[in-house]
C-alpha positions as CSV (number, residue, x, y, z in Angstrom):
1,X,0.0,0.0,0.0
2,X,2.8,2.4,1.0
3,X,4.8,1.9,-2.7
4,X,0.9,2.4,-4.3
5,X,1.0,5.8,-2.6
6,X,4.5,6.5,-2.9
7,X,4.2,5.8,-7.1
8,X,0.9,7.6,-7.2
9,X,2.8,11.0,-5.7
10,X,5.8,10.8,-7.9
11,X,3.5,10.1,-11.0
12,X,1.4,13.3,-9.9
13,X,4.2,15.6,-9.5
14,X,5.9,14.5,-13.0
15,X,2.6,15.0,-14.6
16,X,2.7,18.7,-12.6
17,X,6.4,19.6,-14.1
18,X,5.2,18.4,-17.1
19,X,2.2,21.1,-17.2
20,X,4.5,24.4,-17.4
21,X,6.1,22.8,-20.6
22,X,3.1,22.3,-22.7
23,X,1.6,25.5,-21.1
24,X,5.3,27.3,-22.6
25,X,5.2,26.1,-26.0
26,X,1.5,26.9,-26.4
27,X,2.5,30.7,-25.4
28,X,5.5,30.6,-28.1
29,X,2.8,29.7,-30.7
30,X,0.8,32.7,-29.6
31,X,3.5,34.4,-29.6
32,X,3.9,34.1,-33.8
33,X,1.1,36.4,-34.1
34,X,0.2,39.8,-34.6
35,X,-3.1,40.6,-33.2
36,X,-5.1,43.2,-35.0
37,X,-7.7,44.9,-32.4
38,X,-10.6,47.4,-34.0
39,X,-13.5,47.9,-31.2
40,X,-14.5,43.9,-30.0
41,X,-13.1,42.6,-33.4
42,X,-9.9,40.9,-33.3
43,X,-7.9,39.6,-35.9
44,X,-4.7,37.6,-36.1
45,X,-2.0,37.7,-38.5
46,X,1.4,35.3,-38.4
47,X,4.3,36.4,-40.5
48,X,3.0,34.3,-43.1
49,X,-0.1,35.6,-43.5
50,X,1.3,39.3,-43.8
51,X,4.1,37.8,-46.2
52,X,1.0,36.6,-48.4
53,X,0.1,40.6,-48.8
54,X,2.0,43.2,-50.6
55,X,5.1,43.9,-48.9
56,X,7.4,47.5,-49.0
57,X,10.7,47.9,-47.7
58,X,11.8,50.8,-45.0
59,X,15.4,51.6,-43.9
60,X,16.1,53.0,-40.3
61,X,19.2,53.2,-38.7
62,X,20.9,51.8,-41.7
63,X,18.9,48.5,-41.8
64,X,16.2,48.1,-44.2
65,X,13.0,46.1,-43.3
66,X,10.9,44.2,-45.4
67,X,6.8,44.5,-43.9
68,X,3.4,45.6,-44.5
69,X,2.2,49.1,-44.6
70,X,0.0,50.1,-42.2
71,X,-2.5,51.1,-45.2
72,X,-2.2,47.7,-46.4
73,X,-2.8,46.1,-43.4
74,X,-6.5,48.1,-43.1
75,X,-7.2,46.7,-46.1
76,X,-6.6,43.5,-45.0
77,X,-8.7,44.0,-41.6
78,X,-11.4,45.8,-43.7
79,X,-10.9,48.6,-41.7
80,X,-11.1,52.5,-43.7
81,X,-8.4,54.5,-43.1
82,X,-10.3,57.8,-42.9
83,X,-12.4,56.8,-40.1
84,X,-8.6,56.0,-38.0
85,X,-8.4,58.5,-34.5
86,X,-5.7,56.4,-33.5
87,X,-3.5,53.7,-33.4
88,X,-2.0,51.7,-30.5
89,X,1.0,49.6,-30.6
90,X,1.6,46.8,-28.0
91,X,5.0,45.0,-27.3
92,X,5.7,41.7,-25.5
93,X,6.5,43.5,-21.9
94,X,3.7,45.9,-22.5
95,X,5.3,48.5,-23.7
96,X,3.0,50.7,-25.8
97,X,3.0,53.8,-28.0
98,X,0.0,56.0,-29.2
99,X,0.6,56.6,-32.8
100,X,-1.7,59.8,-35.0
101,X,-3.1,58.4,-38.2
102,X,-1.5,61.0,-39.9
103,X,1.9,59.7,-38.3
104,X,1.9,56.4,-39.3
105,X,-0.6,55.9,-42.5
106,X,2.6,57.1,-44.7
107,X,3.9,54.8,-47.4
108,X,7.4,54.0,-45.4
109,X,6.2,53.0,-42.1
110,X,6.1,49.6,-41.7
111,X,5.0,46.3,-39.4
112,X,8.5,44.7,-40.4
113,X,8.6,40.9,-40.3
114,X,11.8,40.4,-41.9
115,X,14.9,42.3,-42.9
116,X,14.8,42.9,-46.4
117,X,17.5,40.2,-47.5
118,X,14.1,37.7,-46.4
119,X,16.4,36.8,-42.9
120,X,13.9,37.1,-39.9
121,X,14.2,39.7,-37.9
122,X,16.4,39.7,-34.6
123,X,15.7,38.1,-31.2
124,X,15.7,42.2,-30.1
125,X,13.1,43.2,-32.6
126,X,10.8,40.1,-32.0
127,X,8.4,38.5,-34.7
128,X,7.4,42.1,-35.5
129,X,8.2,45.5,-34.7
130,X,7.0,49.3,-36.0
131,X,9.5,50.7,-38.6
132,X,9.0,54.8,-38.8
133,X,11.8,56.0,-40.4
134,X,11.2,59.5,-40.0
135,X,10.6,59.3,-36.6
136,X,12.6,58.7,-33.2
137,X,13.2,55.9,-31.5
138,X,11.0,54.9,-28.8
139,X,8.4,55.4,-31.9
140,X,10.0,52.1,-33.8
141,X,8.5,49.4,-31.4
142,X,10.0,46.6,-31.3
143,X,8.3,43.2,-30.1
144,X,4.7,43.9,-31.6
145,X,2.2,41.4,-30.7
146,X,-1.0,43.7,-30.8
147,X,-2.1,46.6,-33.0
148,X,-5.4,48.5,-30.9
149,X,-7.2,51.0,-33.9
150,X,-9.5,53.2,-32.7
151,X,-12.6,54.4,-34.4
């Protein structure tokens, strides 16, 4: 009866360690995707699925990105640009910037998902980041995982 107990415990507390790992590796697949927010709609994008739309290059800081304009990505959402107040961008740590239409709907600002040679982007920049090349730095947001548009 004792060893019955005894394996029962060790059995429940390798099942417990194993929870955190499939609990991980669930998060690293959300992690692939760019969440587009407009209102209660929510859409999700992975790097494929914005390598599937017209793409634009944007250089800043002497590297050039390859990525979506944020025009293009409306289109994709459905979403008209004219009735845009404003744009939220959302990194991994929760980091955010408040972005003016007028500021970001420009044909070189991008949501980069690759450098423009088609090598992903770096483990600083995350699976997507802002690119506003006429703009300062704490503007270009690296680690994107969540786009908020208001209306």
């Amino acid at each position: 009866m004792k060893k019955t107990v005894i394996t029962l415990i060790v059995a429940l507390l390798m099942l417990a360690a194993c929870a955190p790992a499939a609990e991980q590796s669930s998060d690293t697949a959300a992690e692939v995707a760019l969440l587009v927010t407009v209102g209660e709609n929510q859409q999700s994008f992975s790097v494929e699925d914005l390598q599937a739309l017209p793409s634009s290059e944007a250089t800043l800081n002497g590297v050039t990105y390859k990525g979506i304009t944020l025009a293009a990505l409306l289109d994709a959402t459905g979403v008209n640009s004219d009735e845009i107040k404003a744009f939220k961008a959302v990194a991994t740590d929760g980091y955010t910037v408040n972005y003016d239409p007028a500021q970001v709907l420009k044909d070189n600002v991008l949501v980069a998902f690759a450098l423009a040679d088609g090598s992903p982007l770096t483990t600083d920049d995350g699976n997507f980041r802002m690119v506003l090349p006429d703009e300062g730095g704490k503007l270009n947001l690296r680690m994107l995982v969540e786009l908020q548009i208001v209306q």
